[in-house]
C-alpha positions in Angstrom: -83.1 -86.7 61.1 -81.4 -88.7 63.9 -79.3 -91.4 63.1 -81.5 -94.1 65.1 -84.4 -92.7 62.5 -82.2 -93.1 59.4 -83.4 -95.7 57.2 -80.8 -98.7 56.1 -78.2 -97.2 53.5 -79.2 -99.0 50.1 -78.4 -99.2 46.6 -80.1 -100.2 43.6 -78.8 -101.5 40.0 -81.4 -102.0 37.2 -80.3 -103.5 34.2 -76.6 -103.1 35.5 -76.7 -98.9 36.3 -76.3 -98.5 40.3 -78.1 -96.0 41.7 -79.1 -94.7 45.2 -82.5 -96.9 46.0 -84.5 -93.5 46.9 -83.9 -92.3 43.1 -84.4 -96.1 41.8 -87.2 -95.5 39.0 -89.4 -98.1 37.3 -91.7 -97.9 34.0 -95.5 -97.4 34.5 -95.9 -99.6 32.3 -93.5 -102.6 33.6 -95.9 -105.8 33.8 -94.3 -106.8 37.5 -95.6 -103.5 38.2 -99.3 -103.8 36.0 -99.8 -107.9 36.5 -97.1 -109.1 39.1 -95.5 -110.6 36.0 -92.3 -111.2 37.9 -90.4 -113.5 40.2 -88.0 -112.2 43.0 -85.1 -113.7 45.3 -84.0 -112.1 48.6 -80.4 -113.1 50.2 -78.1 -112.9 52.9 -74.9 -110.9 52.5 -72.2 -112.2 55.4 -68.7 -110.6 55.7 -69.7 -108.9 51.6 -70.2 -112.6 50.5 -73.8 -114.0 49.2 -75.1 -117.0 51.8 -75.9 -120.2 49.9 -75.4 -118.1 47.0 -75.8 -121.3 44.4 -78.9 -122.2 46.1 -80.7 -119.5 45.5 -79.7 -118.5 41.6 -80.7 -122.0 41.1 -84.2 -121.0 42.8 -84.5 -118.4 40.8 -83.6 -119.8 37.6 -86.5 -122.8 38.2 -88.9 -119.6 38.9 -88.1 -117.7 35.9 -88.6 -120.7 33.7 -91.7 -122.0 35.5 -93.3 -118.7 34.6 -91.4 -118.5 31.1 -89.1 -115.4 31.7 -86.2 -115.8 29.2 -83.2 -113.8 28.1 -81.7 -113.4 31.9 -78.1 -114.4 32.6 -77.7 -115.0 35.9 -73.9 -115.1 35.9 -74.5 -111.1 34.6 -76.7 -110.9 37.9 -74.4 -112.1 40.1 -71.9 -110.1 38.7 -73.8 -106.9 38.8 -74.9 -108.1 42.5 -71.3 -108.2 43.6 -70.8 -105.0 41.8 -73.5 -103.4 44.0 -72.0 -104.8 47.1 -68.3 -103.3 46.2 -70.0 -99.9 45.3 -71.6 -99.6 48.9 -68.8 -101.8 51.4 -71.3 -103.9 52.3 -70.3 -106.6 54.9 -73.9 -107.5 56.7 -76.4 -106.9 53.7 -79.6 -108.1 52.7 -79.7 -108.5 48.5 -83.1 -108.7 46.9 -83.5 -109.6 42.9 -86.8 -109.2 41.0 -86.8 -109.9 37.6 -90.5 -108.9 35.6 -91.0 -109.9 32.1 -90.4 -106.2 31.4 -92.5 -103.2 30.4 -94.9 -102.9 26.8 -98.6 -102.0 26.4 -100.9 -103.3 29.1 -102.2 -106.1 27.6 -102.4 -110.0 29.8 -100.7 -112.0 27.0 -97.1 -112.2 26.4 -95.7 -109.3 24.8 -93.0 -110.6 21.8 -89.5 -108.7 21.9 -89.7 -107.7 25.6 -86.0 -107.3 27.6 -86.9 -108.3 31.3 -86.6 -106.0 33.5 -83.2 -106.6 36.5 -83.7 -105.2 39.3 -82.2 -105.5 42.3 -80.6 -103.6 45.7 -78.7 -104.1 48.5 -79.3 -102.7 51.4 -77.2 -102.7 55.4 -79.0 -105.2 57.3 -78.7 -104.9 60.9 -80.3 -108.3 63.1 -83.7 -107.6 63.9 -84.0 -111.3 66.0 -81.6 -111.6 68.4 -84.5 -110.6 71.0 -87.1 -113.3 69.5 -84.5 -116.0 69.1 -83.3 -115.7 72.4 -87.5 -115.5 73.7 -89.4 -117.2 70.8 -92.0 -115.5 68.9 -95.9 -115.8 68.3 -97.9 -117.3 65.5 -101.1 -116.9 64.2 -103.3 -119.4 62.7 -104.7 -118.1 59.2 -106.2 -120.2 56.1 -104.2 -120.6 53.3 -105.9 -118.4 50.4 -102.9 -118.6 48.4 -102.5 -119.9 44.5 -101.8 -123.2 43.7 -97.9 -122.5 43.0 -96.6 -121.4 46.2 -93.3 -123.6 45.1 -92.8 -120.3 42.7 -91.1 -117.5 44.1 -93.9 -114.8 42.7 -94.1 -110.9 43.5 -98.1 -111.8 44.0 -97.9 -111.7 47.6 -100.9 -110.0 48.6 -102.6 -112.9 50.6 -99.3 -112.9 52.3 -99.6 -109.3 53.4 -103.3 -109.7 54.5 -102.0 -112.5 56.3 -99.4 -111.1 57.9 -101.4 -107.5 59.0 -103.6 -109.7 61.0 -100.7 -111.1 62.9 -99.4 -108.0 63.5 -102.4 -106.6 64.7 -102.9 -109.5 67.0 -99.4 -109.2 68.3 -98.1 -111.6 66.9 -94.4 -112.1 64.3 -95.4 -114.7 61.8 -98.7 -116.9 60.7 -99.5 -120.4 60.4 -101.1 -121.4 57.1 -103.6 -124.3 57.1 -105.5 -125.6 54.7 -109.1 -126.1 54.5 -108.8 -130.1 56.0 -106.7 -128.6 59.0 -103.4 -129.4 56.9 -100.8 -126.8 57.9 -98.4 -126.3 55.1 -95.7 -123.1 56.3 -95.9 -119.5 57.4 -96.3 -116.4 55.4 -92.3 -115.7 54.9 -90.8 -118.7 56.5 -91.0 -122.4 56.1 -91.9 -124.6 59.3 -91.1 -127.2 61.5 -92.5 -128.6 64.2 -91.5 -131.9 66.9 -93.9 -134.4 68.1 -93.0 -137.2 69.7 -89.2 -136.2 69.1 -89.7 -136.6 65.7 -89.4 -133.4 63.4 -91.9 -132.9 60.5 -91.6 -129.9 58.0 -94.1 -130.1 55.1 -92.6 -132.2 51.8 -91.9 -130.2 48.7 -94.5 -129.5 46.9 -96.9 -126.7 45.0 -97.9 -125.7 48.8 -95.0 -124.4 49.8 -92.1 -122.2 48.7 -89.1 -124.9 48.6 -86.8 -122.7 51.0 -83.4 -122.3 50.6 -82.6 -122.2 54.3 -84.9 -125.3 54.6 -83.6 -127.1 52.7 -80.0 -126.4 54.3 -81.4 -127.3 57.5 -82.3 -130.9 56.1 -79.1 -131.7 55.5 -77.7 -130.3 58.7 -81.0 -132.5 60.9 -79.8 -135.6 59.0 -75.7 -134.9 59.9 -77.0 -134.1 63.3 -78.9 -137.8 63.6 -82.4 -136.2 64.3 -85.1 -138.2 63.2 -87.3 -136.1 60.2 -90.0 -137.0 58.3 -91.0 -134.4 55.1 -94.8 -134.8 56.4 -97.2 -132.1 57.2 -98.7 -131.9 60.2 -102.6 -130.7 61.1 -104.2 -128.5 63.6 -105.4 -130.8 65.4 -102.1 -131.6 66.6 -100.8 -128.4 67.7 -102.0 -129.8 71.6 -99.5 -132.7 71.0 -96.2 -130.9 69.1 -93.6 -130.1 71.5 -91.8 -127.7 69.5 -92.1 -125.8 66.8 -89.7 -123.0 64.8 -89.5 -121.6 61.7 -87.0 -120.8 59.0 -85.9 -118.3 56.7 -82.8 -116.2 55.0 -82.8 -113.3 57.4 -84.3 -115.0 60.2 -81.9 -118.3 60.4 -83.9 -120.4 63.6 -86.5 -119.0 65.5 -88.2 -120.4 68.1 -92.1 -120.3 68.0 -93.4 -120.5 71.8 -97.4 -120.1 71.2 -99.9 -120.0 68.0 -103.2 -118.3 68.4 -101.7 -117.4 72.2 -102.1 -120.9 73.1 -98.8 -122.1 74.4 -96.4 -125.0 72.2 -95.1 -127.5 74.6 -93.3 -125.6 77.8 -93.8 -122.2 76.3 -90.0 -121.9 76.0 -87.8 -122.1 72.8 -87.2 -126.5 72.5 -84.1 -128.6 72.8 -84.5 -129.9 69.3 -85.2 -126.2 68.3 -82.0 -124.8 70.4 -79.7 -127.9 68.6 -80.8 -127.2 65.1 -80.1 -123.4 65.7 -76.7 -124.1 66.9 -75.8 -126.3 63.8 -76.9 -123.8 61.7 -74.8 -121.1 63.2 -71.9 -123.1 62.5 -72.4 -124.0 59.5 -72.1 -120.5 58.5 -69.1 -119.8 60.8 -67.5 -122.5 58.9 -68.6 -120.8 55.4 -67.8 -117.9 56.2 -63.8 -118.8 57.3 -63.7 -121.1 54.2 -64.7 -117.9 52.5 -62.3 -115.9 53.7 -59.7 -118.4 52.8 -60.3 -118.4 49.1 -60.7 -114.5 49.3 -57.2 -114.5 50.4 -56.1 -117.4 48.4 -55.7 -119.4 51.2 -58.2 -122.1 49.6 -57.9 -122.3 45.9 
């Protein structure tokens, strides 16, 4: 196979063993597998160090106990993440985590005396957006069939897949969720924001919307920056009036959105607001990442 066609190198760890992704093996019988029993976390890896690293164990700590998983130290998973990272000399990774309740006889209830089941990999990540950052990308409206605990960070994703096959097949990157009063809450794997009347709204946090970790990064980083933001959602109906509009996420960072349902959003061309958010972004993790580096030499301890 040519290089160009050869998939991402990747390892895998379950329950601390590392093992080459393509041998990875899971129980028949694991309920994340049976029931989507199972909560999951995905992160960046930057120069072999984990991006907002707190933020997201503490995510999935709140998931875990939201759907009563016990019994997982998340200090062991960290460990065992780093661990997976050093094995495979990963610099520019992405790291997913999924922990299940574990496997037992197919049955809805709880089963007692289960050990959940860690699983996890790491895998190269080379920047797929560069391209769309630079031109903005296209969203797709779509009503939001989700559940009514979006704020969890579930495996039970299918609504999200529908969802995201029908903006694919309409040539689009992402989708806009609305609900049924024309209430637009965030996209399928990203959170959103939009501008009207150089104001920025983002949905507030809620059981609507997964309370992302590069969100809520972003919020901070708006307020240093001295743009005015209001956690409110906007509606459909508005989409005529916002001016910009971008969305957010762990592997994507900032991406301009330039039309939804080919209709354009404001000039048609990746926003001021939009382009001044991105940029503090970027530096934020320029300054991590040297502050990193620091400690890692024991420049900063």
């Amino acid at each position: 196979m040519p290089a160009s066609q050869q998939p991402p190198f990747a390892l895998a760890n379950l329950n601390g063993e590392i093992t080459p992704l393509s041998e990875a093996k899971i129980p028949a019988l694991d309920r994340g597998f049976l029931f989507g029993d199972a909560v999951y976390e995905v992160m960046w890896v930057h120069q072999g160090k984990m991006w907002l690293e707190e933020e997201h164990f503490n995510r999935l700590e709140r998931s875990l106990k939201l759907i009563r998983i016990q019994g997982v130290n998340l200090q062991t998973l960290a460990a065992r993440v780093y661990e997976t990272i050093k094995a495979g000399k990963f610099k520019n990774a992405i790291v997913y985590i999924q922990i299940t309740r574990g496997a037992a006889p197919r049955s809805h209830a709880f089963p007692k005396d289960v050990k959940p089941f860690e699983f996890l990999f790491v895998q190269e990540f080379n920047d797929p957006y560069a391209e769309m950052r630079d031109k903005g990308i296209h969203l797709l409206s779509r009503p939001d069939i989700r559940w009514d605990h979006c704020d969890i960070k579930s495996t039970n994703l299918l609504a999200n897949v529908l969802a995201i096959q029908d903006s694919k097949e309409a040539g689009c990157q992402e989708v806009l969720f609305y609900l049924k009063d024309g209430t637009i809450t965030e996209s399928a794997h990203s959170s959103l924001f939009g501008v009207l009347d150089g104001i920025l709204y983002t949905s507030p946090s809620s059981e609507l919307i997964l309370p992302g970790i590069t969100r809520n990064h972003l919020l901070k980083l708006i307020t240093k920056e001295g743009i005015p933001i209001r956690e409110k959602s906007l509606n459909l109906a508005q989409l005529e009036e916002i001016s910009e509009l971008f969305i957010t996420g762990t592997t994507s960072g900032v991406l301009p959105v330039v039309t939804v349902d080919k209709k354009p959003i404001g000039s048609s061309k990746p926003g001021p607001i939009t382009r001044r958010i991105e940029k503090a972004y970027w530096d934020s993790v320029k300054i991590w990442s040297q502050n990193a580096n620091h400690k890692q030499d024991g420049l900063g301890i």
